[in-house]
N, C-alpha and C positions, 0 to 999 in steps of 0.2 A: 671258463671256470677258474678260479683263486687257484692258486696254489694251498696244498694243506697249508695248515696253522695258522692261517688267518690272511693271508695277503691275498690282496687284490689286485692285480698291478692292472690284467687285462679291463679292468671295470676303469679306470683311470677317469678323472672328468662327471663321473656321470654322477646326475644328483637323485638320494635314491629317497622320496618322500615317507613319511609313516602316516598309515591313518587319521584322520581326523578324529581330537580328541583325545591322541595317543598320551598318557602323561608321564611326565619328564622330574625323578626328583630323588633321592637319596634316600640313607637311614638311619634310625641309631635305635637305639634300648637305654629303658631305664638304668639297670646295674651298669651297663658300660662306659655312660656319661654323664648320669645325674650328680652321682657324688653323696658320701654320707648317708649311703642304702645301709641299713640293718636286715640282714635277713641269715637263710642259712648256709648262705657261700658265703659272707663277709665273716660270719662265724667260723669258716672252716680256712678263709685263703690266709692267714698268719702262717700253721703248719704248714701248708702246702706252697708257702714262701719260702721257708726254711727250706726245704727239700730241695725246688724247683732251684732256688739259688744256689745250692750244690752241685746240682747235677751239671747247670750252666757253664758253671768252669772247666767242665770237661771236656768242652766243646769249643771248637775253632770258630771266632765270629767275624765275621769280616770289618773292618774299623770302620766303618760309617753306622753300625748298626751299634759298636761299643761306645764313641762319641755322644752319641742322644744321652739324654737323661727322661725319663729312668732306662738304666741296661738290664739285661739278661740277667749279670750277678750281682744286682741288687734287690734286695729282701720287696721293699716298695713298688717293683715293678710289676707284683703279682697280688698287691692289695690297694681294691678299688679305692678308697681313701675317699677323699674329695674328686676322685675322675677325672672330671670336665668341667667340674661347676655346672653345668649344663641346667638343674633344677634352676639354680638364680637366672642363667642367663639363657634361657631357652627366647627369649624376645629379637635381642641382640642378634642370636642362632639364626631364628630363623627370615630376620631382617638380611642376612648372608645366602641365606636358600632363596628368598625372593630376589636379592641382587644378582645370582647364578641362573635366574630364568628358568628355577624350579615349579612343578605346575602340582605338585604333590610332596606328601610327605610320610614314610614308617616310621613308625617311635612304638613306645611300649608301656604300659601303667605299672607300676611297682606295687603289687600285690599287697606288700610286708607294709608298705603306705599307708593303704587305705584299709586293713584289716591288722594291726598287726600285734592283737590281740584275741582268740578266739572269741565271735559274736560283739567285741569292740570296734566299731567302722568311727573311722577319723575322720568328721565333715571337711573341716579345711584343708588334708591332701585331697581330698576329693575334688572340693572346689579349685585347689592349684590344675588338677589335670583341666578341669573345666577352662581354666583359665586359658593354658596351654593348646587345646583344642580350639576357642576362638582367635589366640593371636595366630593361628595358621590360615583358620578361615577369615581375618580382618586382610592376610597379605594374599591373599587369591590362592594358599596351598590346601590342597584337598587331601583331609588327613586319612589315613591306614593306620588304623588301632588295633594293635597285636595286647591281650589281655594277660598274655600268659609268654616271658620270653625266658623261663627254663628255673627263676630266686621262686622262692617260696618265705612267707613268714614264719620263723623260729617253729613257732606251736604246729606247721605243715610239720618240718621238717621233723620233728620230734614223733609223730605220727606215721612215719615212713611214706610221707608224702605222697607220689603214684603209685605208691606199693600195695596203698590203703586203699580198697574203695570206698571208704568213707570224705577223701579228698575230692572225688567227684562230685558229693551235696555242697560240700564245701564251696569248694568253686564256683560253683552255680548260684550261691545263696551271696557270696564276694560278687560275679556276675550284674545278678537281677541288682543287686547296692548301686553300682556304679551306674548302671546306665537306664535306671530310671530319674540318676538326678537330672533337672534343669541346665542343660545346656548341654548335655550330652549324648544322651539319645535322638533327639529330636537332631543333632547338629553332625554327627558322622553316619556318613553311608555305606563304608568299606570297615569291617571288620573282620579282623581272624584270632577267632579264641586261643588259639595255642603254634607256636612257633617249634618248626621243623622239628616234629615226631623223632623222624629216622636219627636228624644227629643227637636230639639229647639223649636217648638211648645209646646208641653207637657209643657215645665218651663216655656216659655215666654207669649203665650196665652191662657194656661187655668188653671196652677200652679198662673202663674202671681209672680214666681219666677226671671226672668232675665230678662232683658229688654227687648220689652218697660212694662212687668210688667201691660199686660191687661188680663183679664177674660172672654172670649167672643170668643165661637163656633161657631161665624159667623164668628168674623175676623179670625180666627185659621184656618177654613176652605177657606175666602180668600186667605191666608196665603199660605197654601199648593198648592192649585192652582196656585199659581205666582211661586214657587219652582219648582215644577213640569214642571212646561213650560221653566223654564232657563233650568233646566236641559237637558231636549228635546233641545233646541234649543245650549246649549253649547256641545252636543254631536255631533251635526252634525257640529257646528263650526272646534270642536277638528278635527274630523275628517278629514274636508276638508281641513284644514293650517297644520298639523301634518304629522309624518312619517307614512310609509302605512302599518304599523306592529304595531302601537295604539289600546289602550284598553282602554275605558272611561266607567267605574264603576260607580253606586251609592250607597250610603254611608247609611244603612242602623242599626239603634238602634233595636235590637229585643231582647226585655225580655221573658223568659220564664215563661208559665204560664199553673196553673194545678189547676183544684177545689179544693178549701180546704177541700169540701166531697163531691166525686165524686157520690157518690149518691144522693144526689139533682142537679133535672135536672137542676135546675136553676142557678146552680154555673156550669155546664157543658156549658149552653148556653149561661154565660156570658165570660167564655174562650172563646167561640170560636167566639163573638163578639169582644172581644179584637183583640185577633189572627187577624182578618180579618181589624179591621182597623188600625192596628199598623204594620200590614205587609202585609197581601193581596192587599189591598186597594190602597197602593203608589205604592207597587212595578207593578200592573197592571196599573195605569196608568200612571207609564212611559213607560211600553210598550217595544219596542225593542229596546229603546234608552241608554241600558246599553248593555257593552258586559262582564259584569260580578257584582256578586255582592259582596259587601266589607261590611263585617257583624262586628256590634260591639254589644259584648253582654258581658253583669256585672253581671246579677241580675234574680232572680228564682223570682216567686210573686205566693203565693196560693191565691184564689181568691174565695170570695163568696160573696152573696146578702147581702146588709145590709143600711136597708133605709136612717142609716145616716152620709154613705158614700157621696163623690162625683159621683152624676147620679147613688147613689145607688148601690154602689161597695164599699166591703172593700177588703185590700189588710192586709191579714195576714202573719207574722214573723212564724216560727216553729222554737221552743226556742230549741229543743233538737240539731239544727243543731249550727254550728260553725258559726262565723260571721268574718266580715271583721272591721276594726277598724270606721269606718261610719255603721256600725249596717247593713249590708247587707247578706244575707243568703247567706255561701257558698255553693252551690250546682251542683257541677262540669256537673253530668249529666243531667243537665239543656242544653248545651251548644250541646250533643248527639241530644237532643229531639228538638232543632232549626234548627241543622244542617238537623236533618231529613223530618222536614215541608219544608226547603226551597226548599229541592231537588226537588220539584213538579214544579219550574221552570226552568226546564233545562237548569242552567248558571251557570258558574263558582263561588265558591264561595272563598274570600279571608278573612281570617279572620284577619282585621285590626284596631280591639282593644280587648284585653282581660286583666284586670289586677284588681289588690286589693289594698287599703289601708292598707299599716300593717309597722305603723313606727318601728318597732322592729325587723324587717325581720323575725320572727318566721313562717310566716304560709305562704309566699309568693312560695316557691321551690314547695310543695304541692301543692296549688290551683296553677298553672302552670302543673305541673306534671300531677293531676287528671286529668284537662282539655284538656289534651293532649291524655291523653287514650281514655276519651269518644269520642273525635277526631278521633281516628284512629280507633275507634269503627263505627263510620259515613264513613270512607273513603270506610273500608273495605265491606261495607254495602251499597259502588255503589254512595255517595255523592262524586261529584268533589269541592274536596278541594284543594286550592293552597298554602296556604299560613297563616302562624301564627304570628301577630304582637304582643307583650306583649305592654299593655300600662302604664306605660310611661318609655320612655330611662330614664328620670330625675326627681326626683320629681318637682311639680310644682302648679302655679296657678291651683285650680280645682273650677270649675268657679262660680259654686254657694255654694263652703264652702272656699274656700282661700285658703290658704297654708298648713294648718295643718294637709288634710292628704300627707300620703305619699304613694305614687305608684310607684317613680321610683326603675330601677333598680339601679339604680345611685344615691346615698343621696346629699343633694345638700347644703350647710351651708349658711343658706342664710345671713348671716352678712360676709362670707367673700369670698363668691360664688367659695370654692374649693369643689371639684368633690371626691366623695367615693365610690367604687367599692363596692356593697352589695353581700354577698356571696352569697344568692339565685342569683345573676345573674352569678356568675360564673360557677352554677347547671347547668341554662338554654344553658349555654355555652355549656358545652356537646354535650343538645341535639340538638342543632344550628350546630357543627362541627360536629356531626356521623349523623346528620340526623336521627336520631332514639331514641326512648325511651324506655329507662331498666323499667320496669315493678315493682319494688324493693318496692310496693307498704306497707304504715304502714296499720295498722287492724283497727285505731280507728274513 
């Protein structure tokens, strides 16, 4: 058995196969790469520039992370601008993901696009996604269409967005547009209407981190309510307008989480209150309107009673473990102990985000690597996994710190927006093209 946090040493040598089939590929979102989104974050990140670049300097940053351009205390690092270029050069993009022995692909449609006037739909973004969706499928990548990854257009946002049930027709009527066009329905199999429930809520109404930036357990539980019924109802949409070999997922954030001492019942009991509303709770009521689920998981949280947490939680750091360069525990067999809770719902599980900040590529190949064992520790162990998406193909906007970290596999310069092949991804390359993982685990 590994040792916690992810080493293998006793596994040494051994080559540990995945499924046949299993697919191998990365991710991004429109607002974090496209570039030149009008919607109503792009409306709101100027002010939230201002602030964010204040608050920055208050803070110790280590100098590899001040060196980048754009830094923490610059205003630009917190407004998507031009991003990644990634609309013009999504070809180029993903000419890189097929060179990386990519077998798949997440990405995202930008709403405010193709509607970004009420009952106005814009044929030519439309036809750009269409474009977009064959040059994945011309390089052998099988795309994953998330519809909904948290932007809305102006006229949503002015409407109180999820607030409104009235967003829900909305959506669905944006929906049935897109993917009855020509080359789009008929040409993706794997979609998921709306991208991770639990966190856009978590920042937006009770963090009151991202827009609209409220505090308030009633609208948040509104909130989910209105998400949860598009969902339900975009699934049967997909269904009925789509090809009859469609797979409509939901897009699932689940943190792992363990008492900080498991001997007080009380930090037991508040795991398993989390546990139950950060993933029981949504994934039962949608019910059977997923035929798979699309897991994204970053982050381990110990967790115990502390009355001057929020609702009386605090979420404790363990300093002895490694971090990621946003101070995130790495904890690979965190990712084992998720994959093992969800198995209780007997659904496919795809896992379509997993990745780190580490502008320096030093720790990236590893927290990949480990998280792959614990992985194949789950498979082997009777969880239906399909699939591993590293997140992100590129570095990018990450949406409530800007630019400054980095995730992708891809470095991305953003003053002259050429593209760098980072050697952990040419690791991952490997194990993307043998379909397996050398076990060549380090000790520490």
């Amino acid at each position: 058995m590994p040792a916690k946090g992810g080493s293998a040493s006793g596994e040494k040598n051994k080559i540990l196969k995945f499924p046949e089939g299993f697919l191998w590929g990365a991710g991004t979102s429109s607002h974090q790469v496209e570039g030149n989104v009008k919607n109503d974050w792009s409306e709101w990140e100027p002010e939230n520039a201002r602030i964010k670049a204040k608050e920055a300097k208050k803070k110790n940053w280590p100098s590899f992370i001040l060196k980048n351009y754009p830094n923490p205390f610059q205003k630009k690092n917190y407004i998507s601008g031009i991003a990644c270029d990634h609309y013009n050069r999504y070809e180029s993009d993903f000419d890189i993901a097929k060179e990386l022995g990519h077998s798949a692909h997440k990405f995202s449609i930008e709403w405010s696009r193709i509607e970004p006037k009420e009952g106005k739909f814009n044929r030519k973004e439309i036809e750009h996604y269409a474009k977009v969706i064959k040059a994945l499928r011309d390089r052998g990548l099988e795309p994953f269409v998330v519809l909904w990854h948290w932007g809305h257009p102006e006229w949503i946002g002015k409407i109180g967005a999820w607030e409104n049930k009235k967003t829900v027709d909305y959506f669905l009527r944006y929906v049935k547009r897109f993917i009855e066009h020509p080359g789009i329905g008929d040409s993706v199999k794997f979609w998921m209407p709306l991208n991770e429930f639990q966190a856009y809520i978590g920042y937006s109404y009770l963090g009151g981190i991202l827009p609209p930036q409220k505090k308030s357990l009633w609208k948040a539980n509104g909130v989910l309510k209105n998400l949860v019924l598009a969902q339900k109802k975009a699934y049967n949409l997909i269904h009925k307008k789509t090809r009859k070999d469609v797979l409509v997922g939901a897009s699932h954030h689940a943190t792992h989480h363990a008492p900080y001492n498991p001997n007080i019942f009380l930090n037991v009991l508040l795991v398993k209150l989390l546990d139950y509303i950060k993933k029981d709770r949504i994934i039962n009521m949608i019910g059977s309107c997923q035929d798979f689920i699309g897991l994204q998981v970053y982050r381990h949280e110990r967790i115990r009673f502390w009355p001057g947490g929020r609702y009386g939680i605090a979420k404790i750091d363990n300093e002895e473990l490694p971090s990621t360069d946003m101070g995130w525990e790495i904890f690979p067999e965190g990712i084992y102990h998720t994959l093992k809770y969800l198995k209780k719902f007997n659904l496919p599980i795809y896992i379509t985000e997993n990745g780190i900040a580490d502008a320096r590529d030093i720790k990236r190949f590893k927290f990949v690597r480990d998280h792959l064992f614990w992985t194949h520790k789950a498979i082997r162990e009777g969880v239906n996994v399909k699939s591993y998406f590293y997140w992100s193909l590129l570095d990018n906007l990450e949406l409530a710190e800007g630019f400054w970290p980095r995730f992708g596999l891809v470095e991305v310069d953003y003053k002259t927006m050429e593209r760098k092949i980072r050697p952990s991804a040419l690791e991952y390359k490997k194990i993307c093209e043998n379909n397996c993982l050398e076990t060549e685990f380090s000790s520490e």
